[in-house]
C-alpha positions as CSV (number, residue, x, y, z in Angstrom):
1,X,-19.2,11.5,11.0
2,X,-15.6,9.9,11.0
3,X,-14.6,7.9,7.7
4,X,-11.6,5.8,7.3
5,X,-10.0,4.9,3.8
6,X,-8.8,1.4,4.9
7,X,-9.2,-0.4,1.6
8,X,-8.1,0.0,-2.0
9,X,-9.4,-3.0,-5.1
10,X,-6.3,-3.5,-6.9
11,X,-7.0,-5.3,-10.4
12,X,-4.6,-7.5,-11.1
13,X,-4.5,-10.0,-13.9
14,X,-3.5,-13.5,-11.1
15,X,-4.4,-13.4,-7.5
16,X,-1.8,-15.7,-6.7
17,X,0.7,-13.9,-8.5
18,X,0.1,-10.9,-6.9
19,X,-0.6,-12.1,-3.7
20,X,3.1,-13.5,-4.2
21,X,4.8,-10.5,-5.3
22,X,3.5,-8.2,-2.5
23,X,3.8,-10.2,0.1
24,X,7.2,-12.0,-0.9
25,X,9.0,-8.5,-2.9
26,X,7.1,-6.0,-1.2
27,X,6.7,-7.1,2.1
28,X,2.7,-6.8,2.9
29,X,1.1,-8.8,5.0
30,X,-1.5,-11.4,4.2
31,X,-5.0,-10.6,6.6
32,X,-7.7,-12.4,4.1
33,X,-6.4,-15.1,1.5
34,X,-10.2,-16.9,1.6
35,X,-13.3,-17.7,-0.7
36,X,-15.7,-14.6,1.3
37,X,-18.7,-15.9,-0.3
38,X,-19.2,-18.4,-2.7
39,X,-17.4,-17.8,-6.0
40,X,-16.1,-15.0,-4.2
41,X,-12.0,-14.8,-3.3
42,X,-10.5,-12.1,-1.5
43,X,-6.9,-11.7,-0.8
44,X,-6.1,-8.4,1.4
45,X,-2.7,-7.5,2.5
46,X,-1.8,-5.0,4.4
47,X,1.6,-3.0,4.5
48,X,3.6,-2.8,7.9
49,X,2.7,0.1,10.0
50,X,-0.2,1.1,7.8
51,X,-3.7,1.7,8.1
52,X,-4.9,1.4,4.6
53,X,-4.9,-2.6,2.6
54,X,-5.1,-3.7,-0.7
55,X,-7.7,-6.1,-1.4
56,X,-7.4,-8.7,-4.6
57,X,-10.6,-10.4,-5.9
58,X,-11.8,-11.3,-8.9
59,X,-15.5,-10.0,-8.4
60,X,-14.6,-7.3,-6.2
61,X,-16.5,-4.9,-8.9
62,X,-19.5,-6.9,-10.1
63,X,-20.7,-6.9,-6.9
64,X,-20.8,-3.0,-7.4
65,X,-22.2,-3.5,-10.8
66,X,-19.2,-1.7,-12.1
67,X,-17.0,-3.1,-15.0
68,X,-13.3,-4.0,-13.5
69,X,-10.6,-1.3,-14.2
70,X,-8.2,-2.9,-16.1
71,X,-5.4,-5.2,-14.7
72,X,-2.3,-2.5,-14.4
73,X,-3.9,0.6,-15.1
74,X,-3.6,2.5,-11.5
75,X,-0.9,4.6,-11.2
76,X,0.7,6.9,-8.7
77,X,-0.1,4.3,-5.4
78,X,2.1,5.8,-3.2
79,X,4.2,4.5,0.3
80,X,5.7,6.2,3.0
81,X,8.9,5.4,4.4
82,X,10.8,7.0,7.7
83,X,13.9,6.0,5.6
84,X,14.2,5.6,1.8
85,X,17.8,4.0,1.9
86,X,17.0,1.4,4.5
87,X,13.8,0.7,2.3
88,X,15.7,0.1,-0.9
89,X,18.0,-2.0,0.7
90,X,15.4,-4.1,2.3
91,X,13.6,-4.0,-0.7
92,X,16.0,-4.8,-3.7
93,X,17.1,-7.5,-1.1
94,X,13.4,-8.7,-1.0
95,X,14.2,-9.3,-5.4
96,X,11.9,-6.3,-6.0
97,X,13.0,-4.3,-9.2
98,X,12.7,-0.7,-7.8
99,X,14.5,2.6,-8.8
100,X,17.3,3.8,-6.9
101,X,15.8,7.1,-4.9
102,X,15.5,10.6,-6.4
103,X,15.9,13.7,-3.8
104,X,13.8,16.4,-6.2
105,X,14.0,18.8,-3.7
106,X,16.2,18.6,0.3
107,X,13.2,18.9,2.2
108,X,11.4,16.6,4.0
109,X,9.0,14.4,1.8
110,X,10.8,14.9,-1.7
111,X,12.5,12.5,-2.3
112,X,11.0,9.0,-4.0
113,X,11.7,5.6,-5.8
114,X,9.4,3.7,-7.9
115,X,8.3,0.4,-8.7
116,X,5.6,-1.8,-10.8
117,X,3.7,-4.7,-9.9
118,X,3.7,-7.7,-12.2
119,X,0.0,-6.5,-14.0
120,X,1.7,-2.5,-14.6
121,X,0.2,-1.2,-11.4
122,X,2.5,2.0,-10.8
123,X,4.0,2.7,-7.2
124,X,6.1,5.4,-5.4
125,X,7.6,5.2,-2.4
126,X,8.1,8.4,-0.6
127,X,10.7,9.4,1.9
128,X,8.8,11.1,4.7
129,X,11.3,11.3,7.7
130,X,9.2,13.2,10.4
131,X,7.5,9.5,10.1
132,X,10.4,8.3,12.5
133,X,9.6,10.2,15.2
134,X,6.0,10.6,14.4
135,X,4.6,7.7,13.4
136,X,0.8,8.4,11.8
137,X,-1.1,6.2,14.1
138,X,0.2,8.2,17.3
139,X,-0.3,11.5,15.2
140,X,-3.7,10.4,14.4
141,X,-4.5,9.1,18.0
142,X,-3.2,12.4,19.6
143,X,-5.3,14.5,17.1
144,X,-8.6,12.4,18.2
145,X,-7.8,12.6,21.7
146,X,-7.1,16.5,21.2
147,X,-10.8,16.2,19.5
148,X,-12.8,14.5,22.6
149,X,-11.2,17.0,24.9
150,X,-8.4,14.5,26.7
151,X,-4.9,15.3,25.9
């Protein structure tokens, strides 16, 4: 059986607010900004290129039955990037307060910059370069295709 992670609840304190700041700073775009159900508000948004949303909703956990993590308290959400420079650029540019990026190490995939959304939610962005040449969805597509026998 094939699973997909293509959603992650993000609490957050204002829907609006954040819905603003990721799609305004951070550059996500808006798929659902609508009442689902009644009483029920979902905002996703999705980041460009990737296969994985955020969704925003103030009963997003009662539904579960589960009490709502508080607003701020994930940490260590992390982006991928072909090109870390170009992103800061494009990103500062954009008003969002983001570190200036940190090589820890020369290979490929060590070097990061971080940021916080308004509510203390805690992001990296990762410098992956191979991403420029291979992009995940075609990686993921040849792998499946390599899996069904067609190459």
């Amino acid at each position: 059986m094939d699973m997909t992670f293509e959603v992650l609840p993000l609490p957050v304190r204002d829907i609006d607010r954040a819905r603003d700041f990721y799609r305004d700073q951070v550059g996500f775009h808006v798929d659902i900004d609508q009442e689902v159900m009644p009483g029920m508000r979902i905002v996703q948004l999705t980041p460009p290129g990737s296969g994985c949303s955020i969704a925003l909703g103030d009963s997003i956990w009662e539904m579960a039955g589960d009490t709502p993590p508080a607003p701020g308290s994930y940490q260590g959400l992390q982006l991928c990037v072909a090109d870390i420079k170009a992103a800061h650029a494009e990103l500062t540019a954009r008003g969002l307060e983001v570190s200036e990026p940190v090589a820890y190490a020369p290979d490929d995939g060590a070097t990061f910059m971080y940021f916080k959304d308004p509510d203390g939610n805690g992001w990296a962005v990762q410098e992956y370069r191979r991403r420029a040449a291979e992009p995940l969805h075609r990686l993921l597509s040849s792998l499946a295709n390599r899996a069904d026998g067609r190459k």
